[in-house]
mmCIF entry with sequence, helices, sheets and N, C-alpha, C, O atoms, coordinates in Angstrom:
data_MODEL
# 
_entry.id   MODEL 
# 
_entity.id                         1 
_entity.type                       polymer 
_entity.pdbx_number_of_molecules   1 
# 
_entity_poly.entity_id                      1 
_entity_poly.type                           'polypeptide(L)' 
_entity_poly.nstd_linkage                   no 
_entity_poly.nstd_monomer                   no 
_entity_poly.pdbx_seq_one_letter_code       
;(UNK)(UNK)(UNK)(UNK)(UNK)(UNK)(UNK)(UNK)(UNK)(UNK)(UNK)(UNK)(UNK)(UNK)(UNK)(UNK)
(UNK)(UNK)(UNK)(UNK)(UNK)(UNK)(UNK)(UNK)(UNK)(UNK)(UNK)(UNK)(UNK)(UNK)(UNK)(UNK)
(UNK)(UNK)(UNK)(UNK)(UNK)(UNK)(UNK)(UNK)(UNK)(UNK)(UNK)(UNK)(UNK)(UNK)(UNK)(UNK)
(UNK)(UNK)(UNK)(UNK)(UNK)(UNK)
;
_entity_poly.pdbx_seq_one_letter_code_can   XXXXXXXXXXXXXXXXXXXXXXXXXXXXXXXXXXXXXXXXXXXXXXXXXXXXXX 
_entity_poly.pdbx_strand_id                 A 
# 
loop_
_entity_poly_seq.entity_id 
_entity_poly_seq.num 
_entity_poly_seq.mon_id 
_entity_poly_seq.hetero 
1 1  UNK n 
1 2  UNK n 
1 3  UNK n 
1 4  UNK n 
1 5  UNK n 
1 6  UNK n 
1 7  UNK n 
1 8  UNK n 
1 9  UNK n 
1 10 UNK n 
1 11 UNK n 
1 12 UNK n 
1 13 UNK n 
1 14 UNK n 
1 15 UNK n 
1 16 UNK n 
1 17 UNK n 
1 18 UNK n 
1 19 UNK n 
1 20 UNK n 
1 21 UNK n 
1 22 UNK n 
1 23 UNK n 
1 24 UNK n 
1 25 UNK n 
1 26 UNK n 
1 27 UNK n 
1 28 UNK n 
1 29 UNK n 
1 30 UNK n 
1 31 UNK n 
1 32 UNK n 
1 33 UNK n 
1 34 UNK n 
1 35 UNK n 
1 36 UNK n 
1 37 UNK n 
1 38 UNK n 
1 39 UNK n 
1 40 UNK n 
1 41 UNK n 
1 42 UNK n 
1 43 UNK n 
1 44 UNK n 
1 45 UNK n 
1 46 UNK n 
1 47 UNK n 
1 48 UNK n 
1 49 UNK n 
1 50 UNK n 
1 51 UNK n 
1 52 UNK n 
1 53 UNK n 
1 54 UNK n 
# 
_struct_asym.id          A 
_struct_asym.entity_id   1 
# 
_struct_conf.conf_type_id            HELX_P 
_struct_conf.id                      HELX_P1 
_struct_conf.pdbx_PDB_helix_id       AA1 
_struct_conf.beg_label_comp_id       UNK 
_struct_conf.beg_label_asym_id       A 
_struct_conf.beg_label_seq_id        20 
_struct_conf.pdbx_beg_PDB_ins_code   ? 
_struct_conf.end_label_comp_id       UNK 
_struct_conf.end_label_asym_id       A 
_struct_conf.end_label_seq_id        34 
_struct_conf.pdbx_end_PDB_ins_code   ? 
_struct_conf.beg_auth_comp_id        UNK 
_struct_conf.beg_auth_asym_id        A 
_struct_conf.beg_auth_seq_id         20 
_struct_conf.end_auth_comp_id        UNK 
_struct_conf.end_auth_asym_id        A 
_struct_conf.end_auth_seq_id         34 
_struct_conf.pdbx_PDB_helix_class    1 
_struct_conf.details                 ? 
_struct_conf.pdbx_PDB_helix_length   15 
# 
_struct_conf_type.id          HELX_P 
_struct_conf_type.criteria    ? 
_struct_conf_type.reference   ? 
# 
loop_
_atom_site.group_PDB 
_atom_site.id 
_atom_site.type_symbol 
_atom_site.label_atom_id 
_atom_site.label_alt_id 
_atom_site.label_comp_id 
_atom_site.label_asym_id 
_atom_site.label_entity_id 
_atom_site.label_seq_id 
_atom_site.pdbx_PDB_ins_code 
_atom_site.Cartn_x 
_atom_site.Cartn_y 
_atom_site.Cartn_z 
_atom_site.occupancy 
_atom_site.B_iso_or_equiv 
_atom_site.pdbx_formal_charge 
_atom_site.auth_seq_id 
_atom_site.auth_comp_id 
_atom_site.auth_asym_id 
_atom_site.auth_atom_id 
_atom_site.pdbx_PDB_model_num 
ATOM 1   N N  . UNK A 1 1  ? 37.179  5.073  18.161 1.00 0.00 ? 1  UNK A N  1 
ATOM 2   C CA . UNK A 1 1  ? 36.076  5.685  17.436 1.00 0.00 ? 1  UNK A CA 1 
ATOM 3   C C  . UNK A 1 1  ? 35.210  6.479  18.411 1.00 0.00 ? 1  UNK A C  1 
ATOM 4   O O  . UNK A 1 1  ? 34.951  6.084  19.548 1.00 0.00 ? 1  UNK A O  1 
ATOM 5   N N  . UNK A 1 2  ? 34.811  7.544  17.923 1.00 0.00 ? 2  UNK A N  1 
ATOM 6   C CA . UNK A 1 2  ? 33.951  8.547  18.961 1.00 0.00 ? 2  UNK A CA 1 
ATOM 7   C C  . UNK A 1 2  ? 32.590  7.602  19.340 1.00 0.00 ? 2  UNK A C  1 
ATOM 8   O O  . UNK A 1 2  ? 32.207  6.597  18.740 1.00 0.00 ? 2  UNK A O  1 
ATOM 9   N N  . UNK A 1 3  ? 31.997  8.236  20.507 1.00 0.00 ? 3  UNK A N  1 
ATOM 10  C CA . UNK A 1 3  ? 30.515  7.528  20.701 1.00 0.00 ? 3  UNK A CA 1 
ATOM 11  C C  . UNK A 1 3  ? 29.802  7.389  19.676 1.00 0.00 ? 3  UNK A C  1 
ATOM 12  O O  . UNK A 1 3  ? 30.182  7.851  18.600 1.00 0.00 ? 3  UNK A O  1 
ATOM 13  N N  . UNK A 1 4  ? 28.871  6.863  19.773 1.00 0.00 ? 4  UNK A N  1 
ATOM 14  C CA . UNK A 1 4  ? 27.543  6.911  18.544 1.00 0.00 ? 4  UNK A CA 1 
ATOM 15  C C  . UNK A 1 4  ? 26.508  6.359  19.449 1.00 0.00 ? 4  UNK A C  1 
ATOM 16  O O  . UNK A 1 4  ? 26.784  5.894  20.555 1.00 0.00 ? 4  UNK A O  1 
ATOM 17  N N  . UNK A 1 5  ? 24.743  6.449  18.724 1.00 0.00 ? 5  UNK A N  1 
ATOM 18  C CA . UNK A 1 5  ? 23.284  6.287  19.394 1.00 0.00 ? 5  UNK A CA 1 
ATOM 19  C C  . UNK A 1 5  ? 23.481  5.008  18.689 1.00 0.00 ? 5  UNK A C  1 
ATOM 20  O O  . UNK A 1 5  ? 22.400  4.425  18.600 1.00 0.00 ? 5  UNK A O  1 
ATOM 21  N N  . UNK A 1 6  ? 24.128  4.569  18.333 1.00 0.00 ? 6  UNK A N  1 
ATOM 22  C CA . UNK A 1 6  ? 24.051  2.798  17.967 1.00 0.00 ? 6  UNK A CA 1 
ATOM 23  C C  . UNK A 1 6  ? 23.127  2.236  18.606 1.00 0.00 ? 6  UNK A C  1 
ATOM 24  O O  . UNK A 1 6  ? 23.315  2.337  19.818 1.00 0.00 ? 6  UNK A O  1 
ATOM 25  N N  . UNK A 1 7  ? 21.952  1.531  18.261 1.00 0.00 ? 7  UNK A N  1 
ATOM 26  C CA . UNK A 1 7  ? 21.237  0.934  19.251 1.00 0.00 ? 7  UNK A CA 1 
ATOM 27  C C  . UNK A 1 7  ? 20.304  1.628  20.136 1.00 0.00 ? 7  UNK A C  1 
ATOM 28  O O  . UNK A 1 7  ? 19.519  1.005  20.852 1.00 0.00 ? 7  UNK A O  1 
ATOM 29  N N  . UNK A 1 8  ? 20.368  2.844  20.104 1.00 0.00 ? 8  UNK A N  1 
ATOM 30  C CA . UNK A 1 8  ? 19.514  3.916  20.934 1.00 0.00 ? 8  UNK A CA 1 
ATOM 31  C C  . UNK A 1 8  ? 18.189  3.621  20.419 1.00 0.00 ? 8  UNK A C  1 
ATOM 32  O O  . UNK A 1 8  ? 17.811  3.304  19.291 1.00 0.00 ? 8  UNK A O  1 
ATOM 33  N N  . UNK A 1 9  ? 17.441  3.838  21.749 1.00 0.00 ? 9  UNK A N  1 
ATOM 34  C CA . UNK A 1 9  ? 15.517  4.087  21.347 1.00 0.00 ? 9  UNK A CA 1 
ATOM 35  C C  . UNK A 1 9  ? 14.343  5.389  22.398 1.00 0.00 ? 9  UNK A C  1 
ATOM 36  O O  . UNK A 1 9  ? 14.491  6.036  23.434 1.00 0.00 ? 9  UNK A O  1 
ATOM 37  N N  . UNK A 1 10 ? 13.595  5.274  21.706 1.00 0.00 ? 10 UNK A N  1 
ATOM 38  C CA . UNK A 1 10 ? 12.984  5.870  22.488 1.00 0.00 ? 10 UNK A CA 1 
ATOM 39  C C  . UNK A 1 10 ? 11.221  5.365  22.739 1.00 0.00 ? 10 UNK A C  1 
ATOM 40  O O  . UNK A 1 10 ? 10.453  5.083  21.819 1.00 0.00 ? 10 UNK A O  1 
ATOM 41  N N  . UNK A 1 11 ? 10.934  5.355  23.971 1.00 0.00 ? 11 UNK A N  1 
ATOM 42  C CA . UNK A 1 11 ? 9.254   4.499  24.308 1.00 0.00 ? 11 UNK A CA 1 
ATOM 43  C C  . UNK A 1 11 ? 8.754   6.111  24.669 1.00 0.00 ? 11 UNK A C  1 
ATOM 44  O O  . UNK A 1 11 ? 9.357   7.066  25.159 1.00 0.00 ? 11 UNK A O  1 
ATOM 45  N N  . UNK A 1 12 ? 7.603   5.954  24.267 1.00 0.00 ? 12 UNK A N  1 
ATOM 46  C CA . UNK A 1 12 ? 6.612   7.660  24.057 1.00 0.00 ? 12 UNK A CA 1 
ATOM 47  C C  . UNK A 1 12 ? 5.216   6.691  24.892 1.00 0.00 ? 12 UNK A C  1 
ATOM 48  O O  . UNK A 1 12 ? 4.599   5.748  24.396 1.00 0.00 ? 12 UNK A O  1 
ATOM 49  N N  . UNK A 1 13 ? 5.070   7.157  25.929 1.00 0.00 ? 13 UNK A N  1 
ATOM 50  C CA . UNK A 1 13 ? 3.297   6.614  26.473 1.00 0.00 ? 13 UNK A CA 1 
ATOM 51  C C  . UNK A 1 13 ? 2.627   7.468  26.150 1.00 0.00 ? 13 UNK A C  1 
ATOM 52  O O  . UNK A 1 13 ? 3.237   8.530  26.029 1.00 0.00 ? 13 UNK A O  1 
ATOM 53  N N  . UNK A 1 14 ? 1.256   7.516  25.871 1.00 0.00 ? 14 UNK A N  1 
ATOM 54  C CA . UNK A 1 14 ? 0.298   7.818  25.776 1.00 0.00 ? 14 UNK A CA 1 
ATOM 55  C C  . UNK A 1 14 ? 0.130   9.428  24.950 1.00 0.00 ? 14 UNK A C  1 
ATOM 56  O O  . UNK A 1 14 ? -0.385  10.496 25.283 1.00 0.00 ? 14 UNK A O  1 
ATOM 57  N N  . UNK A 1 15 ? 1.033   8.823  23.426 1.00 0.00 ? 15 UNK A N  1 
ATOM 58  C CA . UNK A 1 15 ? 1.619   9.894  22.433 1.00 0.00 ? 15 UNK A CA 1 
ATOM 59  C C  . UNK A 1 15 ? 0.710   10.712 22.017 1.00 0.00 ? 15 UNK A C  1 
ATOM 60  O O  . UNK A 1 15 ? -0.265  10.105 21.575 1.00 0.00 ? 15 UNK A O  1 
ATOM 61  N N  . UNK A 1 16 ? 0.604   12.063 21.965 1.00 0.00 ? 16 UNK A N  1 
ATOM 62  C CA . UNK A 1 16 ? -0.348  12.837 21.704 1.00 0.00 ? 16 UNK A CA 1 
ATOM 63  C C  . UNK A 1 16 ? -0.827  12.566 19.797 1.00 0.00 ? 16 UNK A C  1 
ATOM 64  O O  . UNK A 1 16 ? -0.160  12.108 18.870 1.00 0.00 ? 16 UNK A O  1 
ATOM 65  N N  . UNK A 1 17 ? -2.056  13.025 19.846 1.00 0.00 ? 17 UNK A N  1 
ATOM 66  C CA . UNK A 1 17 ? -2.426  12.942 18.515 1.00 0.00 ? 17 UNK A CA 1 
ATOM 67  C C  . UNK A 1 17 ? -1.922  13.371 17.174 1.00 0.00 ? 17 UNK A C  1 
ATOM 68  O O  . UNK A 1 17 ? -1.663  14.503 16.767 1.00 0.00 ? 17 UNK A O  1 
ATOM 69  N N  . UNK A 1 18 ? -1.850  12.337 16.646 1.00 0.00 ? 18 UNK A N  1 
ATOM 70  C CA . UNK A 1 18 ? -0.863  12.324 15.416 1.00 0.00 ? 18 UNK A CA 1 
ATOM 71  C C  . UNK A 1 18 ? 0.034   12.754 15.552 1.00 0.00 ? 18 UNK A C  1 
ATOM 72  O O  . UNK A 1 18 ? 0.142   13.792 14.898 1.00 0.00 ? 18 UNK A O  1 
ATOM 73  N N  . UNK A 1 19 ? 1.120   12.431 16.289 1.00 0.00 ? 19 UNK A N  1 
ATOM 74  C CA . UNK A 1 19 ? 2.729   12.172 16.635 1.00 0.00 ? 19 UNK A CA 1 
ATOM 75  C C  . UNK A 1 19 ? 3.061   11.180 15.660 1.00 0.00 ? 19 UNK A C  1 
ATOM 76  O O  . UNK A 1 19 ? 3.846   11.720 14.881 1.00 0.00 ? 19 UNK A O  1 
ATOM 77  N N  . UNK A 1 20 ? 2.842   9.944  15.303 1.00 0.00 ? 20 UNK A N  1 
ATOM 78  C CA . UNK A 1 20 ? 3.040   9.482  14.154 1.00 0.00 ? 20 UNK A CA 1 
ATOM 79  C C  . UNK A 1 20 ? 3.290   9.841  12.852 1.00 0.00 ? 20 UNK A C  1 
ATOM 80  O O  . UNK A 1 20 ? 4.417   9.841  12.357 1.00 0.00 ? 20 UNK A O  1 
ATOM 81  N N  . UNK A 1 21 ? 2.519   10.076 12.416 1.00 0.00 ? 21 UNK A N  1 
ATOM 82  C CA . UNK A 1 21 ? 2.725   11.137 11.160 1.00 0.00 ? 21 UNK A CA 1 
ATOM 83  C C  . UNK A 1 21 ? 3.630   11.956 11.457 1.00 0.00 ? 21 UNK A C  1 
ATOM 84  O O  . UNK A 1 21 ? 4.824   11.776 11.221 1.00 0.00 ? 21 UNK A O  1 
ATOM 85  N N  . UNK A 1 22 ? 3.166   12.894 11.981 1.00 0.00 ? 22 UNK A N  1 
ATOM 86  C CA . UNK A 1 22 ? 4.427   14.150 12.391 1.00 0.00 ? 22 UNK A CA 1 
ATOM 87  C C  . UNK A 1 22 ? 6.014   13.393 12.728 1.00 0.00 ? 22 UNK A C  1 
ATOM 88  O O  . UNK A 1 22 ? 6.803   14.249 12.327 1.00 0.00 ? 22 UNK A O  1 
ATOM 89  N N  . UNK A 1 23 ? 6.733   12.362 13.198 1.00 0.00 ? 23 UNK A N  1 
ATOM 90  C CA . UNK A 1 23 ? 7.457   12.105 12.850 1.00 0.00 ? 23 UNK A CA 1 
ATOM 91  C C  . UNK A 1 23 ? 8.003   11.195 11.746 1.00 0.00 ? 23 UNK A C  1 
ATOM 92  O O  . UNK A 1 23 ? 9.181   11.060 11.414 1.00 0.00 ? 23 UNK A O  1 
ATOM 93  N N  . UNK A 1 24 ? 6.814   10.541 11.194 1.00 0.00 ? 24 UNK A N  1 
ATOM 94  C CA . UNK A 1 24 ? 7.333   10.221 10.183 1.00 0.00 ? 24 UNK A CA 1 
ATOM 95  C C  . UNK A 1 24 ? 7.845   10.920 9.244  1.00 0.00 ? 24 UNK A C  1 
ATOM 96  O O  . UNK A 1 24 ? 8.634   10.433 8.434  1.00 0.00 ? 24 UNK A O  1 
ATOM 97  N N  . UNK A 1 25 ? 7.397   12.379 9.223  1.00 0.00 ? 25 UNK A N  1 
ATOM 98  C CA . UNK A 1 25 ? 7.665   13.463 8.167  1.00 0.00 ? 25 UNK A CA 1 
ATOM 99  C C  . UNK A 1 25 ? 9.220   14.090 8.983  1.00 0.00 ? 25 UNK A C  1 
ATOM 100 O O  . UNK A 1 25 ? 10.159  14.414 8.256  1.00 0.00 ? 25 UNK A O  1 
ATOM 101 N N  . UNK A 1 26 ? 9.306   14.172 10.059 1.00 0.00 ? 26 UNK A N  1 
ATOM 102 C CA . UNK A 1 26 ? 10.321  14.719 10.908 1.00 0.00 ? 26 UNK A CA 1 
ATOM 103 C C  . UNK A 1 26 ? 11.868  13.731 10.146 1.00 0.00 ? 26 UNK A C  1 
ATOM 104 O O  . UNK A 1 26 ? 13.020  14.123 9.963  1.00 0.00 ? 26 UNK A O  1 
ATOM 105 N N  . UNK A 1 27 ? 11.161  12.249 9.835  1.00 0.00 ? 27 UNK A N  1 
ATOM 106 C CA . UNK A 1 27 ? 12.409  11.348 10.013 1.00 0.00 ? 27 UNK A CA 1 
ATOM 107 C C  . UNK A 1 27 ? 13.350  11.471 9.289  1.00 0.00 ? 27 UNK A C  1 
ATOM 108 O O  . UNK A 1 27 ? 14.510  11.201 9.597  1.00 0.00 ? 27 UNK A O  1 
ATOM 109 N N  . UNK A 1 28 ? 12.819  12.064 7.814  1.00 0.00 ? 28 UNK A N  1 
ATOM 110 C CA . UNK A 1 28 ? 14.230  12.392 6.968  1.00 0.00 ? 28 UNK A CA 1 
ATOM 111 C C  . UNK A 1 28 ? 15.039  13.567 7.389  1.00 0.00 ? 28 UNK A C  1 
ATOM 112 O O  . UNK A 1 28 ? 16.218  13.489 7.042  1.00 0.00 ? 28 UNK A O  1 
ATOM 113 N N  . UNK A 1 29 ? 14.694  14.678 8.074  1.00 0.00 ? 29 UNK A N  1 
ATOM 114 C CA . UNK A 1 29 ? 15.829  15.873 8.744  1.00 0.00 ? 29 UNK A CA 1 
ATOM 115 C C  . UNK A 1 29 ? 16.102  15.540 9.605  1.00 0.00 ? 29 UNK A C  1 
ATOM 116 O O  . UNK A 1 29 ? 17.160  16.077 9.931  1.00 0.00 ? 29 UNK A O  1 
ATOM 117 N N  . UNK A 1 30 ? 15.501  14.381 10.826 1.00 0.00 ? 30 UNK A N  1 
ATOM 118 C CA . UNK A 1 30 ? 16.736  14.020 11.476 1.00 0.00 ? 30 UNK A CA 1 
ATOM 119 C C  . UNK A 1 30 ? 17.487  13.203 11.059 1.00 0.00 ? 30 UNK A C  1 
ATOM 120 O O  . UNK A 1 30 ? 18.506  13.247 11.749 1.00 0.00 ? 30 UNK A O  1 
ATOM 121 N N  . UNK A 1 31 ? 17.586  12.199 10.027 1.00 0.00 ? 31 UNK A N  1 
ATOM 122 C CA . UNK A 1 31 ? 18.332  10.996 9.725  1.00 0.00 ? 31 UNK A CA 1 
ATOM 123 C C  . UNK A 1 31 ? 19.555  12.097 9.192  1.00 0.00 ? 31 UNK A C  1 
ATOM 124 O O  . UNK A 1 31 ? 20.716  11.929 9.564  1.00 0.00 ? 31 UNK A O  1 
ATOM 125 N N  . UNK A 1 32 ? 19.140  13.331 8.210  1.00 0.00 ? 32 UNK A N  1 
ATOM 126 C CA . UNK A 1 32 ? 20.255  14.089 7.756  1.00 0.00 ? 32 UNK A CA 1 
ATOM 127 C C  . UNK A 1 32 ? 20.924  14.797 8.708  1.00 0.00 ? 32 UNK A C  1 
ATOM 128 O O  . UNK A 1 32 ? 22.147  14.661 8.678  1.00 0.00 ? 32 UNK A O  1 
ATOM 129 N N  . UNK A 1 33 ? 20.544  15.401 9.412  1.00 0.00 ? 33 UNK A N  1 
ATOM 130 C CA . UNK A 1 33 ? 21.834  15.861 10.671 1.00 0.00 ? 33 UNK A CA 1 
ATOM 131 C C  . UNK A 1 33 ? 22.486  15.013 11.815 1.00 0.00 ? 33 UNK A C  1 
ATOM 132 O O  . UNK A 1 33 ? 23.641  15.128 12.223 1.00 0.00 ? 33 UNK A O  1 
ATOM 133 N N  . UNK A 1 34 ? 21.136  13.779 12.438 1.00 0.00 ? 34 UNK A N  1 
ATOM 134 C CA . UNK A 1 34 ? 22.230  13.013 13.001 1.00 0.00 ? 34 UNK A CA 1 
ATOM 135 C C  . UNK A 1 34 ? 22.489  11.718 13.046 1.00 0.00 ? 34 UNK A C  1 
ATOM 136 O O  . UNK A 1 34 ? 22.633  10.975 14.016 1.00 0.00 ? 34 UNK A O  1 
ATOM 137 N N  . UNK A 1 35 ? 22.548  11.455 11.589 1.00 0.00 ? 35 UNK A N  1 
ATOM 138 C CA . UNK A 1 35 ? 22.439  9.974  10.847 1.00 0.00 ? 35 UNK A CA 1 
ATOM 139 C C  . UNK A 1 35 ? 24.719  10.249 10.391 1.00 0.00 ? 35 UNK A C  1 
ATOM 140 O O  . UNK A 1 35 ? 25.085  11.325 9.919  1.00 0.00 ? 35 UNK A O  1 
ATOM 141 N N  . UNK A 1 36 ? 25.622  9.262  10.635 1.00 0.00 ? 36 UNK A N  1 
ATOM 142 C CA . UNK A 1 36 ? 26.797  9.950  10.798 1.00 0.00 ? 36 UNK A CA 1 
ATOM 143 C C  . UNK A 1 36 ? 26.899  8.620  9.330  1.00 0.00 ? 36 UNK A C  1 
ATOM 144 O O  . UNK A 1 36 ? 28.002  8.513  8.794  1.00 0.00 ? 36 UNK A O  1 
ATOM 145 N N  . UNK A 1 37 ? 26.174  8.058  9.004  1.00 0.00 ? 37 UNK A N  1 
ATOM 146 C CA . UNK A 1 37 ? 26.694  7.305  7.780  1.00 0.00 ? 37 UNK A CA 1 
ATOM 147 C C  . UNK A 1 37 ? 25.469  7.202  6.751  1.00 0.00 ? 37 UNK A C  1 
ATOM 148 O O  . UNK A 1 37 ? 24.435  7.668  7.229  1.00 0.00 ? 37 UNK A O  1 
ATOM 149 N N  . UNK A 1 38 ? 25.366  6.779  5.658  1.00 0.00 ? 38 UNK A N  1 
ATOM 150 C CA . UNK A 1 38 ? 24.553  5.869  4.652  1.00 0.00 ? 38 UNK A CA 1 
ATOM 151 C C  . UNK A 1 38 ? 23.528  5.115  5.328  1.00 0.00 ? 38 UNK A C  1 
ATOM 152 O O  . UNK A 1 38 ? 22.332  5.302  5.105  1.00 0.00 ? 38 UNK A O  1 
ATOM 153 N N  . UNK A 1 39 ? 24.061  4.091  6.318  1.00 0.00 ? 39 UNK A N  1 
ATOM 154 C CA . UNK A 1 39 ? 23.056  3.180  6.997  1.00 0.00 ? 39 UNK A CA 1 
ATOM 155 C C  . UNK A 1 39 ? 22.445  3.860  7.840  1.00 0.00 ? 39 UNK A C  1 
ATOM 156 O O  . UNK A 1 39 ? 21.463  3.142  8.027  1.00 0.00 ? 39 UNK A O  1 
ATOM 157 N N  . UNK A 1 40 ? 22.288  4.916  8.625  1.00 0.00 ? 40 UNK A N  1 
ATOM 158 C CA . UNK A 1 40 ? 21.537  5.821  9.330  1.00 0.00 ? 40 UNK A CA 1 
ATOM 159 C C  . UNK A 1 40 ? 20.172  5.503  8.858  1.00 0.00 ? 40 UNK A C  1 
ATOM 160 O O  . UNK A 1 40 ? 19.800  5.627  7.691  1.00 0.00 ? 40 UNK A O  1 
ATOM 161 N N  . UNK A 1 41 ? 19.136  4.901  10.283 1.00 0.00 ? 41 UNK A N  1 
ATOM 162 C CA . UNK A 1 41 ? 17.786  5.004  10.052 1.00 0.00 ? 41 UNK A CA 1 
ATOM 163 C C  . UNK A 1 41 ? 16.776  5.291  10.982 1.00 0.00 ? 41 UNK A C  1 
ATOM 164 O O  . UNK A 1 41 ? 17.330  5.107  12.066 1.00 0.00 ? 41 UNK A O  1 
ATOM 165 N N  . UNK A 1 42 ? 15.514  5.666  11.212 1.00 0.00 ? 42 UNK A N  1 
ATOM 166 C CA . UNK A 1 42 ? 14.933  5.325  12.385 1.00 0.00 ? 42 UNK A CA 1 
ATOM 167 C C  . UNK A 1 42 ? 13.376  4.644  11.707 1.00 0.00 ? 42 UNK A C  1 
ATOM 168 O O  . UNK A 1 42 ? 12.740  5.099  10.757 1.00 0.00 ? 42 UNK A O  1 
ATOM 169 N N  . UNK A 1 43 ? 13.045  3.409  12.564 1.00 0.00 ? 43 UNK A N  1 
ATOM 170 C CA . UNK A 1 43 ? 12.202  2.825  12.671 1.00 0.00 ? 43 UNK A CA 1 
ATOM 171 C C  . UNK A 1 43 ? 10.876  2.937  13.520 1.00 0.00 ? 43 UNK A C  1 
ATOM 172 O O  . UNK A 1 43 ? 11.035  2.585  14.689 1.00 0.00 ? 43 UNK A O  1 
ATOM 173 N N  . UNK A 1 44 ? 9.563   3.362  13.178 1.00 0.00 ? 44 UNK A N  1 
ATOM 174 C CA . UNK A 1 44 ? 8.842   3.387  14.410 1.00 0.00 ? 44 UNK A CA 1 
ATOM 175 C C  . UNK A 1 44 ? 8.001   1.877  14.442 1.00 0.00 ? 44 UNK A C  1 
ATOM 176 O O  . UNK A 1 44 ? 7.709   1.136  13.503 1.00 0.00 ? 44 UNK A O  1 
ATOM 177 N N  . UNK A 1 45 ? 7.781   1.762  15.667 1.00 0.00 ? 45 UNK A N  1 
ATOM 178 C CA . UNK A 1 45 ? 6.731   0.753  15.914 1.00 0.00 ? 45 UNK A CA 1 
ATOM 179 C C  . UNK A 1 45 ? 6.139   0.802  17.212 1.00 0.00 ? 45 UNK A C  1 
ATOM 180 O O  . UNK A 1 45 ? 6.617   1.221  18.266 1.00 0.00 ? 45 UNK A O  1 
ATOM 181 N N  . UNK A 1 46 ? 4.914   0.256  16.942 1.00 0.00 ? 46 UNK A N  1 
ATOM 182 C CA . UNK A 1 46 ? 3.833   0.205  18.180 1.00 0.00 ? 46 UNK A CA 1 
ATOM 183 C C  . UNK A 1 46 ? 4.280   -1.032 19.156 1.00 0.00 ? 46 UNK A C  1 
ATOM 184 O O  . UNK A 1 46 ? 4.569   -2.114 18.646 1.00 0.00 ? 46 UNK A O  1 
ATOM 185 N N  . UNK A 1 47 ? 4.324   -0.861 20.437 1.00 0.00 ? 47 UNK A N  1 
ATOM 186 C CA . UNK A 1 47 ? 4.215   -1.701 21.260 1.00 0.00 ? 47 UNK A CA 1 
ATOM 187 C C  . UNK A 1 47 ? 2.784   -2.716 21.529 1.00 0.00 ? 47 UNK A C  1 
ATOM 188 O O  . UNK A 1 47 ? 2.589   -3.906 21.779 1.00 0.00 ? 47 UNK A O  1 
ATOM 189 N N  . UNK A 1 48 ? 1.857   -1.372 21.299 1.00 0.00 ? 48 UNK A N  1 
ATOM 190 C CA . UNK A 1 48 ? 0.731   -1.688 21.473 1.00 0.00 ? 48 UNK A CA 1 
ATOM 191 C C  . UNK A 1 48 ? -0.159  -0.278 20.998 1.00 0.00 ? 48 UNK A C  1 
ATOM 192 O O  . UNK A 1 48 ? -0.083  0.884  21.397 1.00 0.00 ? 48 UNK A O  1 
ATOM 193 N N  . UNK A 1 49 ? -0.954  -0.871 20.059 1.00 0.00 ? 49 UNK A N  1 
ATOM 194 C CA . UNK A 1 49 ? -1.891  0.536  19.672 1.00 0.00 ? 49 UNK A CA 1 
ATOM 195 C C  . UNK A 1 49 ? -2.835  0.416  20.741 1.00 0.00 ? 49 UNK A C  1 
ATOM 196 O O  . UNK A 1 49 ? -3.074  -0.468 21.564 1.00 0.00 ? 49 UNK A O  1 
ATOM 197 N N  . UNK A 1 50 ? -3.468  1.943  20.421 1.00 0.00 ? 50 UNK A N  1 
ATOM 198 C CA . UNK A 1 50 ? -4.499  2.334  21.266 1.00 0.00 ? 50 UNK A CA 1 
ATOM 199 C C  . UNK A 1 50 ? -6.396  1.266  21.167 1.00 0.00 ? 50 UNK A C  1 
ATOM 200 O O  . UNK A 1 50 ? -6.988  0.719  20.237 1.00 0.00 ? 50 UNK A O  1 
ATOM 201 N N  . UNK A 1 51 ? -6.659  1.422  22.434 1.00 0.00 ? 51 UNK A N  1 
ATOM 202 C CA . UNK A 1 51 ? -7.851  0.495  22.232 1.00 0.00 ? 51 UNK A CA 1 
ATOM 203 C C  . UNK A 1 51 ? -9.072  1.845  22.440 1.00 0.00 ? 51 UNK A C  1 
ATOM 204 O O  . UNK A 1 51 ? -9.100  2.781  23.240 1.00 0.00 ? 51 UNK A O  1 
ATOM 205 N N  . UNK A 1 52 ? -9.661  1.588  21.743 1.00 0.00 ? 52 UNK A N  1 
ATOM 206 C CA . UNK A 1 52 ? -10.841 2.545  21.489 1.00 0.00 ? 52 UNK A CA 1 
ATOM 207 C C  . UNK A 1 52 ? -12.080 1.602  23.004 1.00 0.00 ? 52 UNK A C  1 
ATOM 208 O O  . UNK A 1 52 ? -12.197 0.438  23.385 1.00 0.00 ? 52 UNK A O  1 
ATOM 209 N N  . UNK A 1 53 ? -12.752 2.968  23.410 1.00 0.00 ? 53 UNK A N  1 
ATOM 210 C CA . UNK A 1 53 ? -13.999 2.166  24.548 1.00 0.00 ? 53 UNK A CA 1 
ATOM 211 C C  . UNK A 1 53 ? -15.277 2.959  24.016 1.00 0.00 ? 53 UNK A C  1 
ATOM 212 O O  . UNK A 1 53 ? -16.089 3.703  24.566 1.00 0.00 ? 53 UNK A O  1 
ATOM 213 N N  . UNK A 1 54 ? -15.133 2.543  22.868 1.00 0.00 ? 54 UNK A N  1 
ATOM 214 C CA . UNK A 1 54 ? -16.949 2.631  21.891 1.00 0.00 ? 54 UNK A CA 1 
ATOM 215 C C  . UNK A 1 54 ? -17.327 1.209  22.630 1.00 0.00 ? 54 UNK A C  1 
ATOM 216 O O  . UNK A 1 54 ? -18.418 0.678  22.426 1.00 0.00 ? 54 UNK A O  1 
# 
């Protein structure tokens, strides 16, 4: 079977403003070009959100 991102991730530090959003909207055109089945997904999550110094 050819390669696949099986398991692939990616860590973003100190993500510019509203990168979130913006890929959440991004996630369905990439899942359609390089999603190679049905189960094709991507998940985001915080490691750690940002701490505000109010």
């Amino acid at each position: 079977s050819p390669p696949t991102m099986n398991g692939s991730g990616m860590i973003i530090i100190n993500p510019p403003y509203l990168l979130e959003e913006e890929m959440k909207k991004l996630s369905p055109f990439l899942i359609n070009r390089l999603g190679q089945d049905e189960n094709a997904q991507i998940t985001h999550k915080w490691l750690q959100k940002e701490h505000l110094l109010c």
